[in-house]
C-alpha positions in Angstrom: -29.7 9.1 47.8 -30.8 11.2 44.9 -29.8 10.0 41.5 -29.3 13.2 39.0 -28.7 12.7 35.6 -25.2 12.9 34.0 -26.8 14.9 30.7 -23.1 16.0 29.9 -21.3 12.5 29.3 -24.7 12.0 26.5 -25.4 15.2 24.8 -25.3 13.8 21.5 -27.8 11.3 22.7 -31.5 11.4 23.0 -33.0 11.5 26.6 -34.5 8.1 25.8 -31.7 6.2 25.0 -29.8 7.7 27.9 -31.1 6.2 31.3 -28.4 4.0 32.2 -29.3 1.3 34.3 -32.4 -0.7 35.9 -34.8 -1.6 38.9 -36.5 -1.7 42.0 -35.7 -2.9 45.8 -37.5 -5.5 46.5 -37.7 -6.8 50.4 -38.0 -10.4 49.7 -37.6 -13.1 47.1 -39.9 -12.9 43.9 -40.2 -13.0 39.8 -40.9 -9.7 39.1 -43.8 -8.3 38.0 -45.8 -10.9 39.4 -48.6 -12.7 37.1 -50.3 -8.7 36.6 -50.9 -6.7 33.3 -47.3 -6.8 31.4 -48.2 -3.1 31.0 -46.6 -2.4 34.8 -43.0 -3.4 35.3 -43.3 -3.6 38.9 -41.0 -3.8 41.0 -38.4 -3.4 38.3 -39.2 0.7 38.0 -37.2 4.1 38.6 -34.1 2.6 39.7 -30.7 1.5 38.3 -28.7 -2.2 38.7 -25.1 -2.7 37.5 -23.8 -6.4 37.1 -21.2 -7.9 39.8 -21.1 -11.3 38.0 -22.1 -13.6 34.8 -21.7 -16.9 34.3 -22.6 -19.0 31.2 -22.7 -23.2 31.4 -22.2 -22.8 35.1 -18.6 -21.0 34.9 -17.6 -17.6 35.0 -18.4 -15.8 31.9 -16.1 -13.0 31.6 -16.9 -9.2 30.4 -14.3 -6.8 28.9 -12.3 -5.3 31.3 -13.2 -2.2 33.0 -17.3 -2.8 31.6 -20.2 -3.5 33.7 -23.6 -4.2 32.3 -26.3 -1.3 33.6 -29.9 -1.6 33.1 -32.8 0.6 34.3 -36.8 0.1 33.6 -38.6 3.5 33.4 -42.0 4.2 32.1 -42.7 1.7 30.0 -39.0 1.8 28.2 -36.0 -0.5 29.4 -32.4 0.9 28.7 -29.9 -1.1 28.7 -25.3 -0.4 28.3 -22.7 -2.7 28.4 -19.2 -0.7 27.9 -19.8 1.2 24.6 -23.0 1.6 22.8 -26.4 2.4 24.4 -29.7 -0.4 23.5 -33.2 1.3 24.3 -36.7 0.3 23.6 -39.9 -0.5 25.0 -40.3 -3.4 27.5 -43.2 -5.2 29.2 -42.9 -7.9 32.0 -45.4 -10.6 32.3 -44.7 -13.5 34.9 -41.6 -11.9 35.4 -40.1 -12.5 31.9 -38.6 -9.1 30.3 -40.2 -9.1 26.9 -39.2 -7.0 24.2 -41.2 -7.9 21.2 -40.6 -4.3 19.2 -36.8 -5.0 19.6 -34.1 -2.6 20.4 -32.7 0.4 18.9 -28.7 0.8 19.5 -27.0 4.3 19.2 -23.9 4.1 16.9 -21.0 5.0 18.8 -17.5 3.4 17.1 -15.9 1.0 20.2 -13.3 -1.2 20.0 -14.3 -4.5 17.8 -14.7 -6.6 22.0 -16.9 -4.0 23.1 -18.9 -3.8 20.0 -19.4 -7.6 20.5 -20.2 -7.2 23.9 -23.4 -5.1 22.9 -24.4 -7.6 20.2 -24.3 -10.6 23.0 -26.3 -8.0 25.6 -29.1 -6.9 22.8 -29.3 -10.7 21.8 -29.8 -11.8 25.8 -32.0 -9.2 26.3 -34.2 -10.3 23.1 -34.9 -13.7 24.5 -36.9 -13.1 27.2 -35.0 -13.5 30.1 -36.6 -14.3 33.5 -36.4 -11.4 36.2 -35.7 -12.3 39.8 -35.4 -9.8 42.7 -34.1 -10.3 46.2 -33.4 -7.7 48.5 -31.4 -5.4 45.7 -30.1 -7.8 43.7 -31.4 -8.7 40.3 -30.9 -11.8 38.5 -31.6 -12.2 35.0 -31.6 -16.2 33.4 -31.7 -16.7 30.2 -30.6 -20.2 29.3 -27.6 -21.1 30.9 -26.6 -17.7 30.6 -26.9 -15.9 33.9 -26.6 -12.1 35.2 -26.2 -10.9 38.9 -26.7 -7.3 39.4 -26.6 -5.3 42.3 -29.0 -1.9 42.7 -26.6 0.8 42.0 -27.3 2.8 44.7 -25.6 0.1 46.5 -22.9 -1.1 44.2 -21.6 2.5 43.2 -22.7 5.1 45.7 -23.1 8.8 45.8 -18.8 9.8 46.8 -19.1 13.0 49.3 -18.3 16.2 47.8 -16.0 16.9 50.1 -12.6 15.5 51.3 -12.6 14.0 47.5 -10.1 14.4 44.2 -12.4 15.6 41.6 -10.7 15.0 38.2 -12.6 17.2 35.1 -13.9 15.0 32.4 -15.9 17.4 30.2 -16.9 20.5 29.7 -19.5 22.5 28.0 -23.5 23.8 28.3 -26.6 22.7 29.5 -28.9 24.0 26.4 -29.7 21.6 24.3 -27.9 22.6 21.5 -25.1 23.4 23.3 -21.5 21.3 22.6 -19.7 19.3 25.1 -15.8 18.5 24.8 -13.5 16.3 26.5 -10.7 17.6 28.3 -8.0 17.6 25.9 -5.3 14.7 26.3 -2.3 16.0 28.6 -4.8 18.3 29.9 -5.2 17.5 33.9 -7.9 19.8 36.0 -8.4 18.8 40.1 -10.5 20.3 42.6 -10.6 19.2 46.2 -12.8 20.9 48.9 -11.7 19.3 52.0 -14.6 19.4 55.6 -13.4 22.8 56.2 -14.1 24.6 53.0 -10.6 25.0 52.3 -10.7 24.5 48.1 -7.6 22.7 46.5 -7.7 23.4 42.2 -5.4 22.7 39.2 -8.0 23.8 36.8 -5.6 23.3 33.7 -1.9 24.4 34.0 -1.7 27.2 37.0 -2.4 25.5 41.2 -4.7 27.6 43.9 -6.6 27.8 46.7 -9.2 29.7 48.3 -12.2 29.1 50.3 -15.9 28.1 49.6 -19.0 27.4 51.3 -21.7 24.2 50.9 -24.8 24.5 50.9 -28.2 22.0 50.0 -27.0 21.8 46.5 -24.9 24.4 45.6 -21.2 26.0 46.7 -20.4 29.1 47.0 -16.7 30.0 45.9 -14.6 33.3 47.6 -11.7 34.4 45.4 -9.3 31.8 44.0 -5.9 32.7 44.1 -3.6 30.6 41.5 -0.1 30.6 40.3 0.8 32.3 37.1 2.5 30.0 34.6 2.1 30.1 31.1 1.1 27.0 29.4 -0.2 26.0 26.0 -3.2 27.3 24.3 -5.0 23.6 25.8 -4.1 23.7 29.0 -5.1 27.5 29.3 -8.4 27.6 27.6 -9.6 24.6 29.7 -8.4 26.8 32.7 -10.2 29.9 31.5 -13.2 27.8 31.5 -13.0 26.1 34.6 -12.0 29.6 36.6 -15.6 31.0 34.9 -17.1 28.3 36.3 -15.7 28.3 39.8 -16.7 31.6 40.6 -20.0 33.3 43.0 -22.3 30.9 43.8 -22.2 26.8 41.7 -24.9 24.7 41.3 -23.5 21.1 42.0 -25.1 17.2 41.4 -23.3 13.9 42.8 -24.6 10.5 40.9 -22.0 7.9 42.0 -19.0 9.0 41.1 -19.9 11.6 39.3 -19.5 15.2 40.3 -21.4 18.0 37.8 -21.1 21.7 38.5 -23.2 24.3 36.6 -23.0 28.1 36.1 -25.4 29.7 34.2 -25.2 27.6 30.9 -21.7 26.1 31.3 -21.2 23.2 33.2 -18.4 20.8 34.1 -18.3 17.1 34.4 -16.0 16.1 37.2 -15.1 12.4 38.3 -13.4 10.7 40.9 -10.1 7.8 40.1 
C-alpha cells in the first residue's frame, strides 16, 4: 500500500514535525540498527508504527482513551504523537538504542490537561534512550519497566477501499501553502459513498443526491450530481457550495488508512471514515 500524506489535518504545521508515525518490517527478531554507524536508523526507516499495548511494572499501563502513540523514523529525524501535540527532532540509533541527544521540539497545540500529560510522559520516554526491537512488524520499545508494543501501521490501520465506504468530510480548504484549512462546522454533516458500480451517494451539507462517477488509478471522474433543494443555514450551505465545486469533472483522490483526500485544482477535501 502507498502511504500519502494527510497535509490537510497539519497545515499550520511544518512538514517536519508532521510525519506521524515510525519504522521498518523486519523478517526476523533483532535490536535495530544493529552495532553500525548511529548515523543509519536501519531497519527503523520510511515507515510508520502505532502502539497496540503499554505496560509499566509488568501491568497494563493505560493511555487516554481514543489515543494511540505513532512514531515514524525518516532521514535522520524521528517524529513522534501521542493524542494531541506533535514531538520532532533528530534521532540516531546505535546498538539499537533510540538516542536523542539534541532533544525534542513539541508544537503547541492547547489539549485537554490528560492529553497534554500524555505528551510530557511520551517526550520524557523517548529522551531516555529506549531500546528498539523488531520482529516481523512489530516494534517494541523498553525503557525501564516501561514497555511499548507497536504494530507497523500498514498493518494495524490499513488503506479502507474507496468504494462501498461512508466517507464523512472533516476539513476543507487548499493545497498552497498559504492556503487556510477549516473544520466542518459543528451540526454540519457531509457523506459521500461510491458503491462497486459507480453509483455515487452524497449529503455534501444540507441538500441529498446521486449521480454517477468513474475510478480510475488515482483519480474519479464525477457525471452530473443531481441533489434535493432545501434551504438550510448559511453553514450547512457554504460547506455544500464547496463540496459540490469539488465534486465535479475529473478529482484527484489519496487513501492513507482511514483517510480519504480529494483535490481539485487548489481546493481539497479531507474525508474520513466512523
Amino acid at each position: 500500500m502507498t502511504r500519502h500524506p494527510r497535509a490537510l489535518a497539519t497545515i499550520a504545521l511544518t512538514t517536519a514535525a508532521f510525519a506521524s508515525v515510525l519504522t521498518g518490517c523486519g523478517n526476523d527478531t533483532s535490536d535495530v540498527g544493529g552495532s553500525g554507524g548511529s548515523g543509519s536508523h536501519g531497519d527503523l526507516a520510511n515507515a510508520s508504527f502505532l502502539s497496540t499495548h503499554v505496560t509499566k511494572d509488568g501491568q497494563d499501563y493505560p493511555l487516554v482513551q481514543g489515543t494511540r502513540i505513532s512514531l515514524r523514523f525518516w532521514d535522520s529525524r524521528l517524529s513522534a504523537q501521542a493524542g494531541c501535540n506533535i514531538l520532532g527532532g533528530n534521532a540516531t540509533l546505535s546498538d539499537g538504542v533510540i538516542d536523542v541527544a539534541d532533544g525534542l521540539s513539541m508544537t503547541e497545540m492547547g489539549c485537554a490537561k490528560q492529553l497534554m500529560q500524555q505528551d510530557t510522559w511520551l517526550a520524557d520516554l523517548l529522551s531516555t534512550g529506549p531500546v528498539a526491537t523488531l520482529d516481523n512488524g512489530r516494534l517494541t520499545l523498553t525503557s525501564g519497566d516501561t514497555v511499548v508494543e507497536l504494530l507497523n501501521e500498514e498493518t494495524a490501520n490499513p488503506d479502507r477501499p474507496l468504494t462501498g465506504t461512508t466517507w464523512t468530510l472533516e476539513s476543507t480548504g487548499g493545497s498552497s501553502s498559504d492556503s487556510s484549512v477549516s473544520s466542518v462546522p459543528d451540526g454540519v454533516e457531509s457523506t459521500l459513498t461510491i458503491d462497486d458500480s459507480g453509483r455515487v451517494s452524497i449529503r455534501p451539507g444540507c441538500n441529498t443526491g446521486g449521480g454517477e462517477a468513474t475510478v480510475g488509478d488515482g483519480s474519479i471522474d464525477f457525471g452530473p450530481i443531481a441533489l434535493t433543494r432545501m434551504a438550510c443555514p448559511t453553514t450547512q450551505m457554504d460547506t455544500e457550495d464547496f463540496v459540490m465545486s469539488v465534486v465535479d469533472g475529473t478529482v484527484q483522490f489519496s487513501i492513507d488508512a482511514d483517510v480519504l483526500t480529494l483535490t481539485k485544482g487548489e481546493n481539497v477535501l479531507v474525508y474520513r471514515t466512523r
